[in-house]
MMTF fields as JSON, N, C-alpha, C and O atoms, coordinates in Angstrom:
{
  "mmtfVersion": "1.0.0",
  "mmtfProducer": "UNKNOWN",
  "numBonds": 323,
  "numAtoms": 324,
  "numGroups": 81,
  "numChains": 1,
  "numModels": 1,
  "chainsPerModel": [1],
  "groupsPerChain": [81],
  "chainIdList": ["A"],
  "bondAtomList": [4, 2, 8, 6, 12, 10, 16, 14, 20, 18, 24, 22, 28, 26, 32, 30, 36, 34, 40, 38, 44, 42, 48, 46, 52, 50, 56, 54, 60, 58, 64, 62, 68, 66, 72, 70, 76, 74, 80, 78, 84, 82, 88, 86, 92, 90, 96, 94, 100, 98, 104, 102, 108, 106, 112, 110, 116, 114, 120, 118, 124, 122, 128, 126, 132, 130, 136, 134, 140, 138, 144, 142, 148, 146, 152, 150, 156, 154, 160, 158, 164, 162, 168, 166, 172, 170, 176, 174, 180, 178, 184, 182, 188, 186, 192, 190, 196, 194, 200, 198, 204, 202, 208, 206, 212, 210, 216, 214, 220, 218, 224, 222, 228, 226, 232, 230, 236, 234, 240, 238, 244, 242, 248, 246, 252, 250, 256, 254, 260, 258, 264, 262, 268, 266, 272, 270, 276, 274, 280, 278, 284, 282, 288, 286, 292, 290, 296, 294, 300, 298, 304, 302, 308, 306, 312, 310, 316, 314, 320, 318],
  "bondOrderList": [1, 1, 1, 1, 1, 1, 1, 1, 1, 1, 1, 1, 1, 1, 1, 1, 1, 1, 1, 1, 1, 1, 1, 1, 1, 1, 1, 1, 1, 1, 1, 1, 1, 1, 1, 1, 1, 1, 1, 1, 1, 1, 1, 1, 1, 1, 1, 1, 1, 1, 1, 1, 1, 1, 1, 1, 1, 1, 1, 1, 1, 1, 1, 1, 1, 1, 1, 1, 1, 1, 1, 1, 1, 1, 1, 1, 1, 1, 1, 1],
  "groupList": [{"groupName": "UNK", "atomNameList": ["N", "CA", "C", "O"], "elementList": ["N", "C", "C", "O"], "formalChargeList": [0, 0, 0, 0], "bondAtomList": [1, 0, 2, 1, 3, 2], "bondOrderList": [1, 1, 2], "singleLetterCode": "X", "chemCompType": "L-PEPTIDE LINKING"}],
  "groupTypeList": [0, 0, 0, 0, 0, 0, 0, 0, 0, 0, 0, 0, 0, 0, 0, 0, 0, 0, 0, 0, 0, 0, 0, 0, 0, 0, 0, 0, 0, 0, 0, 0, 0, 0, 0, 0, 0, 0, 0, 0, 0, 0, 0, 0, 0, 0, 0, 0, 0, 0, 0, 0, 0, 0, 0, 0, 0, 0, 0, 0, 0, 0, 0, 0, 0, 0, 0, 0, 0, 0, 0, 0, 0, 0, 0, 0, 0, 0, 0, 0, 0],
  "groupIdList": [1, 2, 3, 4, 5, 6, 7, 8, 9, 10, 11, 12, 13, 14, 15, 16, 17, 18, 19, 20, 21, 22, 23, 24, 25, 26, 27, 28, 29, 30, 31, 32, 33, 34, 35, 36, 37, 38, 39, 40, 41, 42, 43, 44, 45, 46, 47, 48, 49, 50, 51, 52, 53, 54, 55, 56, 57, 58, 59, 60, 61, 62, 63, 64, 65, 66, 67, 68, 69, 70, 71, 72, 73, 74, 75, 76, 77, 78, 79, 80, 81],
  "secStructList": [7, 2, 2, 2, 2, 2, 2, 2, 2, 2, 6, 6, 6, 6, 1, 7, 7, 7, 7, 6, 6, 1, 4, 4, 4, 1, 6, 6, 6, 6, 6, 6, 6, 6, 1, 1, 6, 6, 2, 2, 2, 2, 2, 2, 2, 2, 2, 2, 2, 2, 2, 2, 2, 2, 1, 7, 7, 1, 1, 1, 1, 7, 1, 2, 2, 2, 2, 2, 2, 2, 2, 2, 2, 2, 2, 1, 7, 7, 7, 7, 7],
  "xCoordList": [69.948, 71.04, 70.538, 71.257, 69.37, 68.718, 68.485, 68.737, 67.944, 68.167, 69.382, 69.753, 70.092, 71.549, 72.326, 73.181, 72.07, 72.975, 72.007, 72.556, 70.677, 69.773, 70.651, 71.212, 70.481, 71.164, 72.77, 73.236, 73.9, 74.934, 74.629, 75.591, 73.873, 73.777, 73.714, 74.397, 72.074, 71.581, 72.792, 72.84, 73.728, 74.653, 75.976, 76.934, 76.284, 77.167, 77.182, 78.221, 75.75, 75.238, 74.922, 74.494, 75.355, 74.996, 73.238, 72.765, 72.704, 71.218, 70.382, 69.176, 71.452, 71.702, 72.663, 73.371, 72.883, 73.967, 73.843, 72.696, 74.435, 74.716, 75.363, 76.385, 74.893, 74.879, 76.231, 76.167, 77.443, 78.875, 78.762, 79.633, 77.834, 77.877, 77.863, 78.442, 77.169, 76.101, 77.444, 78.499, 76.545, 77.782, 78.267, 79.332, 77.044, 77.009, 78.102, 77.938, 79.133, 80.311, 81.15, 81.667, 81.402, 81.925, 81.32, 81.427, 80.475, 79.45, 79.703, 78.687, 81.277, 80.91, 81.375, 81.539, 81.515, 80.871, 79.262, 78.693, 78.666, 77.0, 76.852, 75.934, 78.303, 78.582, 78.186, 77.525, 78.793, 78.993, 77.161, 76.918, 76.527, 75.13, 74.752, 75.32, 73.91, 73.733, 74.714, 74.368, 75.883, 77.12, 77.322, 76.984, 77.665, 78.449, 76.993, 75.868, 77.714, 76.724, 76.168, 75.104, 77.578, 78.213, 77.14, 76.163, 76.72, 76.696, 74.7, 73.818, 74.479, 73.016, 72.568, 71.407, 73.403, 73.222, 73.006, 72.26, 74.031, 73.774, 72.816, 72.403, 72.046, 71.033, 69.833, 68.939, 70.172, 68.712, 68.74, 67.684, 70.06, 69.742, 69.257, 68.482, 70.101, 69.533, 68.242, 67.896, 67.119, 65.992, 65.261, 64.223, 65.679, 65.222, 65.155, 64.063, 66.391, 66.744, 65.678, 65.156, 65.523, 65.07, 63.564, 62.977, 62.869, 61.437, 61.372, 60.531, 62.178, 61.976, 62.208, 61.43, 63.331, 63.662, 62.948, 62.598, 62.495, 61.891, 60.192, 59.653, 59.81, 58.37, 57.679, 58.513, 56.277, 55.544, 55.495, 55.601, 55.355, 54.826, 52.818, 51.924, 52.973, 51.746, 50.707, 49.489, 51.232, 50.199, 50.26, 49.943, 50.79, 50.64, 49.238, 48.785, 48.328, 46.874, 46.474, 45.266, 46.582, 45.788, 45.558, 46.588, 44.399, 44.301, 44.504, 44.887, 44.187, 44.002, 45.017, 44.656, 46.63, 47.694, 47.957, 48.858, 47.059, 47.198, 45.532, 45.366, 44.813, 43.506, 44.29, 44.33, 44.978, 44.905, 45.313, 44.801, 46.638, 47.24, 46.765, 46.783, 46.225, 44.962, 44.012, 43.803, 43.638, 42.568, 43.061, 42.504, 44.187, 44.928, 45.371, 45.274, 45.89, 45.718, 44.948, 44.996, 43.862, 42.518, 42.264, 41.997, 42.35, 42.115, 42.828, 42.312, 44.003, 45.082, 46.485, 47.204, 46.689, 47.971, 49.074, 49.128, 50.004, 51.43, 52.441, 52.812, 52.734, 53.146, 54.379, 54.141, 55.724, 56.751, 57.731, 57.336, 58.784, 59.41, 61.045, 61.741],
  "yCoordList": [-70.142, -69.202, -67.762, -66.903, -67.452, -66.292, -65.864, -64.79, -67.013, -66.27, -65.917, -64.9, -67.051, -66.567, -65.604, -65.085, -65.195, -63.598, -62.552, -61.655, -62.665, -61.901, -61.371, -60.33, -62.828, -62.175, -62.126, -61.491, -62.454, -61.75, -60.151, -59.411, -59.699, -58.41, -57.363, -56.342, -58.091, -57.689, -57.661, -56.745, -58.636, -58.24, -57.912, -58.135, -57.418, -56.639, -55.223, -54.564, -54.618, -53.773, -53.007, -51.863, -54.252, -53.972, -53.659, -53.038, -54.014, -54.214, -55.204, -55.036, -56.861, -57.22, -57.901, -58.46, -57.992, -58.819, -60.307, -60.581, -61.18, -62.569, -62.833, -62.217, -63.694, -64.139, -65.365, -66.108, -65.329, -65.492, -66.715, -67.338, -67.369, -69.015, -69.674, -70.738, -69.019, -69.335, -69.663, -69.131, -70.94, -71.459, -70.387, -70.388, -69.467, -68.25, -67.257, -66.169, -67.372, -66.787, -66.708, -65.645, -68.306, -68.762, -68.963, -70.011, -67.769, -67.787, -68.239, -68.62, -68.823, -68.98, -70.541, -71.083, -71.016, -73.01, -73.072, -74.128, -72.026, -72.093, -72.783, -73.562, -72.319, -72.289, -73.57, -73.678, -74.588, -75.934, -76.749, -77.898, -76.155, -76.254, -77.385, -77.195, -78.262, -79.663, -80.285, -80.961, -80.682, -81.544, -81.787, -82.892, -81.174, -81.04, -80.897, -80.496, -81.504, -81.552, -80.524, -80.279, -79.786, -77.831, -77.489, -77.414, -77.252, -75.875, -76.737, -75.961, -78.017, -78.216, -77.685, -77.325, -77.654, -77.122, -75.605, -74.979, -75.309, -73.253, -73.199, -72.11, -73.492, -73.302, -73.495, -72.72, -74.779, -74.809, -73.547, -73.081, -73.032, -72.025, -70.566, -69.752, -70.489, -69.495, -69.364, -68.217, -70.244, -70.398, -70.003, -69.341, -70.312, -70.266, -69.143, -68.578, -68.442, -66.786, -65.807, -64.78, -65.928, -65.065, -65.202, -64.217, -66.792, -66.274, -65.654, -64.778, -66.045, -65.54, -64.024, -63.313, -63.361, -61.669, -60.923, -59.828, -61.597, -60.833, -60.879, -60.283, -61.521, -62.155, -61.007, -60.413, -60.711, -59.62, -60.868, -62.037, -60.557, -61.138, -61.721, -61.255, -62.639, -63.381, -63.502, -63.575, -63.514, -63.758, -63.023, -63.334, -61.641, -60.589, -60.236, -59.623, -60.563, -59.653, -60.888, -60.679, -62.211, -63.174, -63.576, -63.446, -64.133, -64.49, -66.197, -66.975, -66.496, -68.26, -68.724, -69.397, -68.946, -69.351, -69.1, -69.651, -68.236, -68.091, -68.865, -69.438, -68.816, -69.428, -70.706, -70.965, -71.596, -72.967, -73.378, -74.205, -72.529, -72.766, -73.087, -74.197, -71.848, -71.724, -72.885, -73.532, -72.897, -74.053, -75.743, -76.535, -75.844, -77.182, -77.049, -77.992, -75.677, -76.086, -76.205, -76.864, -75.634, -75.688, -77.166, -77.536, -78.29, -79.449, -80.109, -80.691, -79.975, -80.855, -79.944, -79.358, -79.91, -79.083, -80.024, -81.253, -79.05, -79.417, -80.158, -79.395, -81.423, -81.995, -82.583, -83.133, -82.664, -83.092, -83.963, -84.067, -84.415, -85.264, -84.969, -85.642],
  "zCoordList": [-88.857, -89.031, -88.992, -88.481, -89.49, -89.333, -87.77, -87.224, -87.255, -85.519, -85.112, -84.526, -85.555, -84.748, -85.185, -84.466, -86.649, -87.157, -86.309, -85.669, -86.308, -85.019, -84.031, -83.689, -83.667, -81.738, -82.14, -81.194, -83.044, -82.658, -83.398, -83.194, -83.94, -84.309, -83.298, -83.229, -81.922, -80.964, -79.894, -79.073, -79.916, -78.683, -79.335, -78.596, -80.585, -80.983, -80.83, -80.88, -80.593, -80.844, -79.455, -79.307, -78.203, -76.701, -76.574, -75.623, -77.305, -77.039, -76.297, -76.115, -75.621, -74.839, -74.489, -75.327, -73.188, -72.521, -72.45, -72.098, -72.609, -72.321, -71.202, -70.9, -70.524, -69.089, -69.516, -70.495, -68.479, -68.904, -68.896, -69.503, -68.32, -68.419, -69.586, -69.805, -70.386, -71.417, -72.764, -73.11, -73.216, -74.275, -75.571, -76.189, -75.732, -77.244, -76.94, -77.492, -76.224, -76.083, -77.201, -77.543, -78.091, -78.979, -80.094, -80.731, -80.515, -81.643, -82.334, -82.916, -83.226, -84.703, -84.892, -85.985, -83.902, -83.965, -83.841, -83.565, -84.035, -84.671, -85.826, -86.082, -86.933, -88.012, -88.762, -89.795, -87.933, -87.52, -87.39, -87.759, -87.021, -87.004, -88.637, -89.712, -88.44, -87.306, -87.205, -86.237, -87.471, -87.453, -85.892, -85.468, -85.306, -83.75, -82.979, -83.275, -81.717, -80.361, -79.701, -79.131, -80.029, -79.281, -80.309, -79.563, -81.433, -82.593, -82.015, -81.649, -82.066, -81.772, -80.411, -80.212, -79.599, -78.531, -78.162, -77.408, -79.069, -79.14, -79.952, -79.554, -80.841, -81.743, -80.541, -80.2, -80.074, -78.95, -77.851, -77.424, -77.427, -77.052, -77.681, -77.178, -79.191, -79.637, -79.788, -79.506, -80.206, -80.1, -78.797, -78.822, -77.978, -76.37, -76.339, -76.288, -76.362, -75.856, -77.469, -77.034, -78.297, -79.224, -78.599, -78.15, -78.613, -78.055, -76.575, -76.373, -75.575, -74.432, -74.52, -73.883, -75.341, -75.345, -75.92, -75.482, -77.419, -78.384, -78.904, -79.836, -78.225, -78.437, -77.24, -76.557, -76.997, -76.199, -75.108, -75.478, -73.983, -72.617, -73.165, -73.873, -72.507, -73.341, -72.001, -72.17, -70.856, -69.406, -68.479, -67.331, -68.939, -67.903, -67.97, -67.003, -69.112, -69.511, -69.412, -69.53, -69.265, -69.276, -68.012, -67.35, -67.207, -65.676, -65.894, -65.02, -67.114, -66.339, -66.011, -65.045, -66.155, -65.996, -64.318, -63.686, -63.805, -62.082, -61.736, -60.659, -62.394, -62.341, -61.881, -60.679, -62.893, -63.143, -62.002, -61.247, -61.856, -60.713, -59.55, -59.02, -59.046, -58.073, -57.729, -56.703, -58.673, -58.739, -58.25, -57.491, -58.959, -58.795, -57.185, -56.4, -56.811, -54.931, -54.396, -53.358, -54.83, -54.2, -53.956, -52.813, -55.254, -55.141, -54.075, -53.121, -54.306, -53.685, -53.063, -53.871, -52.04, -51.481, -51.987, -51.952, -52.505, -53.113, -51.668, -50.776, -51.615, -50.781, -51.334, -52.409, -50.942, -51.405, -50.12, -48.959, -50.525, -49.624, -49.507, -48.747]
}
């Protein structure tokens, strides 16, 4: 509940926008949180969206995450069907 008074503070406040698809339109069946399918479902998103917005970028200063990558083509070319 602490994330989610978070982010309706953050987009009351126009500090960000919510993308219109997105179920957090109808914030306050959060309320509802664990009972309903809906309120577990916006919680898994609220979670999602607080680390992805509010957390620092973690592999812009780090190389191995393009290393690994790299490396794994090196072994084997990505082949699909």
């Amino acid at each position: 509940m602490a994330l989610a008074t978070m982010l309706y503070l953050v987009v009351n406040a126009r500090l960000l926008f919510l993308n219109p698809e997105t179920r957090l339109h109808d914030f306050e069946k959060i309320c509802d949180y664990p009972s309903t399918e809906e309120s577990r479902a916006m919680a898994s998103e609220v979670r999602s969206l607080t680390i992805m917005s509010f957390l620092p970028p973690q592999y812009e200063e780090n190389s191995w995450p393009k290393d690994f990558w790299n490396r794994g083509l090196a072994l084997e070319a990505c082949t699909y069907d």
